[in-house]
Every structure is written in structure tokens, then in C-alpha cells.
C-alpha positions in Angstrom: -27.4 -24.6 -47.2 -23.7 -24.6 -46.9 -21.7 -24.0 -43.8 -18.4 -22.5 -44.0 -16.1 -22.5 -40.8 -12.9 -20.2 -40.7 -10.2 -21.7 -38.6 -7.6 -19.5 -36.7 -4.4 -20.9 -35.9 -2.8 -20.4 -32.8 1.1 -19.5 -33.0 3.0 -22.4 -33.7 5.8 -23.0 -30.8 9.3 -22.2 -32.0 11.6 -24.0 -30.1 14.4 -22.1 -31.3 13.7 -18.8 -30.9 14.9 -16.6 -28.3 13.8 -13.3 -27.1 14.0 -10.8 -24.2 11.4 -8.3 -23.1 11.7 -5.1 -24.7 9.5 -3.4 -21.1 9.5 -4.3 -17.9 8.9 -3.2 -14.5 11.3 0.1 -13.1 12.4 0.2 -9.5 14.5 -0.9 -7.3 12.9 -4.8 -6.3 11.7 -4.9 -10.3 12.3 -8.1 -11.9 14.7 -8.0 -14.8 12.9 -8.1 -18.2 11.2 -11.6 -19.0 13.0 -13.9 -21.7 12.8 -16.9 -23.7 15.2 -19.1 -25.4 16.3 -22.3 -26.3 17.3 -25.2 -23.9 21.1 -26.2 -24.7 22.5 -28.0 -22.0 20.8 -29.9 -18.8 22.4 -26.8 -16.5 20.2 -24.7 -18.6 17.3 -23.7 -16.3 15.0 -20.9 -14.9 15.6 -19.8 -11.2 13.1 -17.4 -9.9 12.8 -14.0 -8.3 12.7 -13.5 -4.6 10.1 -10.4 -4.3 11.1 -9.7 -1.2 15.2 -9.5 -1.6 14.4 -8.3 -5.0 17.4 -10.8 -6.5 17.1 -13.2 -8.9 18.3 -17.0 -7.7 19.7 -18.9 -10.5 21.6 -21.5 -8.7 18.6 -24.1 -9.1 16.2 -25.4 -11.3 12.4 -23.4 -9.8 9.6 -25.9 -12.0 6.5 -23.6 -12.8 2.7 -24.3 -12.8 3.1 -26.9 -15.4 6.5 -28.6 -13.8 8.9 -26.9 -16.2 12.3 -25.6 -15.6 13.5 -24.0 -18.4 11.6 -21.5 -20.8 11.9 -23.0 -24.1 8.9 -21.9 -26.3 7.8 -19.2 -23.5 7.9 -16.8 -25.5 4.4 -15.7 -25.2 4.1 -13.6 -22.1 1.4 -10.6 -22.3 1.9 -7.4 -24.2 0.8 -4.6 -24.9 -2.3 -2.5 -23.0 -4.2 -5.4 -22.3 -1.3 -8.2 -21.6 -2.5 -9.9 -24.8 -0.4 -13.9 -24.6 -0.7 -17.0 -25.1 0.0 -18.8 -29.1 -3.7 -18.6 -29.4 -4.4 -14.5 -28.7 -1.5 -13.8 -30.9 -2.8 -16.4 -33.5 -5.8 -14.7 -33.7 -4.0 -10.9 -33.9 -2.3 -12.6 -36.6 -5.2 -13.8 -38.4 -7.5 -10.5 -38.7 -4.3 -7.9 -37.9 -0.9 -8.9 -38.9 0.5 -11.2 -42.1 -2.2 -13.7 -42.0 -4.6 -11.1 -42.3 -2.4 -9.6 -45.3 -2.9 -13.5 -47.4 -6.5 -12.9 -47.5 -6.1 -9.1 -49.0 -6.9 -7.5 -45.8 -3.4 -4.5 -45.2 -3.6 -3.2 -41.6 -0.6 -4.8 -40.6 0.8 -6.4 -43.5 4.3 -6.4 -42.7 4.1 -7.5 -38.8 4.3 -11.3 -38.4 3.2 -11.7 -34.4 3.7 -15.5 -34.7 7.4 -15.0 -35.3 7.8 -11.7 -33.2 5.4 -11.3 -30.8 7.6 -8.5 -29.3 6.6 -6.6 -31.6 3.9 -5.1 -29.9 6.2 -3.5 -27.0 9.0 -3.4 -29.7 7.2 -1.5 -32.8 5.0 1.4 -33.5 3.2 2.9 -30.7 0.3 1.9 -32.1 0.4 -1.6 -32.1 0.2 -1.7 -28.3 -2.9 -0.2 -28.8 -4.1 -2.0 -31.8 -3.5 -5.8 -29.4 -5.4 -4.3 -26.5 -8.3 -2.9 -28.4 -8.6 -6.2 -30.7 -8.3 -8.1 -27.0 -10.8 -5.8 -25.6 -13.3 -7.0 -28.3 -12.3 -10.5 -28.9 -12.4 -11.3 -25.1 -14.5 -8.5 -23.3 -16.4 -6.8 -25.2 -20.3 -8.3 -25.5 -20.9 -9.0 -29.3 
């Protein structure tokens, strides 16, 4: 017999783009809203935010996890009901919701390119918060 394998693409990383959080946290000690852009000079880094004092410290470079001081290419943080992130999640929204899913004759969300602007999903209709955390629900916790 023959096999066939569909392949999802993740997001590919765009260097260049820049973004800032449409939602974030309310209160007094909240955290401005999470952004992303590109890395122009050596004095461009992240700092990081003191929970505590509830002030953001920008006068040094603060590495993350992966030893990185500057969020060039972050621009996947999680959205929507679920926190859907990551190149790969929204690769796979992509694929069976957005514009990928539009190339193979499939028109939920034709017009939405999550690759490009992931933000989207906090940005655009209502729904599409939704729509992220119900496809996360079954793509990641949902038995099938």
C-alpha cells in the first residue's frame, strides 16, 4: 500500500519583526505587556521584572533559560484561552485554521496568517481566542 505523511511546519522565526502584547496583566505590581523585536545595537537587551518592587530593571543585560539577552524572534509567547506558543502550536493553527489551511481549499480562517501575526489571536475577533484554545485543547489534551 502507499503511505502518505502530511508535514506541518512550525512558524518560521522572523528576525525582524517586532511586536508588543496587545493583553497583559492589570494592577498595580503587573508587568508591562510582553514584546519582541529586533536586536540593533550591543546595548540592546532585556532586563527583567522585580515581582516584588513591581519595576522593570533595564540597566543590565538578565540572560533567560536558554542564556539569551535580548528577545529577537520571541515573538511567540502564549495566547489566547489556553496560552497557545511556541513556532510549532502556531504552525500547526496555521496549518488546519489560518492561511495554510486556506492553500489546501479548507476557509475557516482564510485571511489570518498566525505565522506572521501571531497577535492576532489577542488582537482580532473574539473568536479566535477561542478558536486557539479549543484547537489546543484537542491537539494537546484532549484523548483521540
Amino acid at each position: 500500500g502507499t503511505t502518505t505523511t502530511t508535514t506541518i511546519e512550525a512558524c518560521p522565526v522572523d528576525f525582524d519583526a517586532s511586536m508588543t502584547g496587545i493583553t497583559s496583566l492589570w494592577g498595580e505590581r503587573s508587568p508591562p505587556p510582553l514584546q519582541c523585536g529586533p536586536k540593533e545595537s550591543e546595548d540592546d537587551y532585556t532586563g527583567y521584572w522585580d515581582v516584588r518592587d513591581g519595576v522593570l530593571y533595564e540597566n543590565y543585560p538578565f540572560a533567560n533559560r536558554a542564556g539569551r539577552i535580548h528577545n529577537e524572534g520571541c515573538c511567540w509567547w502564549g495566547r489566547g484561552i489556553l496560552m497557545t506558543r511556541g513556532t510549532c502550536n502556531f504552525g500547526k493553527l496555521n496549518y488546519y485554521l489560518g492561511k495554510s489551511a486556506a492553500s489546501q481549499g479548507f476557509l475557516n480562517w482564510f485571511d489570518v496568517d498566525f505565522c506572521v501575526y501571531p497577535e492576532i489571536v489577542c488582537d482580532g475577533a473574539k473568536e479566535l481566542r477561542w478558536v486557539a484554545g479549543y484547537f489546543e485543547w484537542m491537539d494537546r489534551v484532549q484523548d483521540y
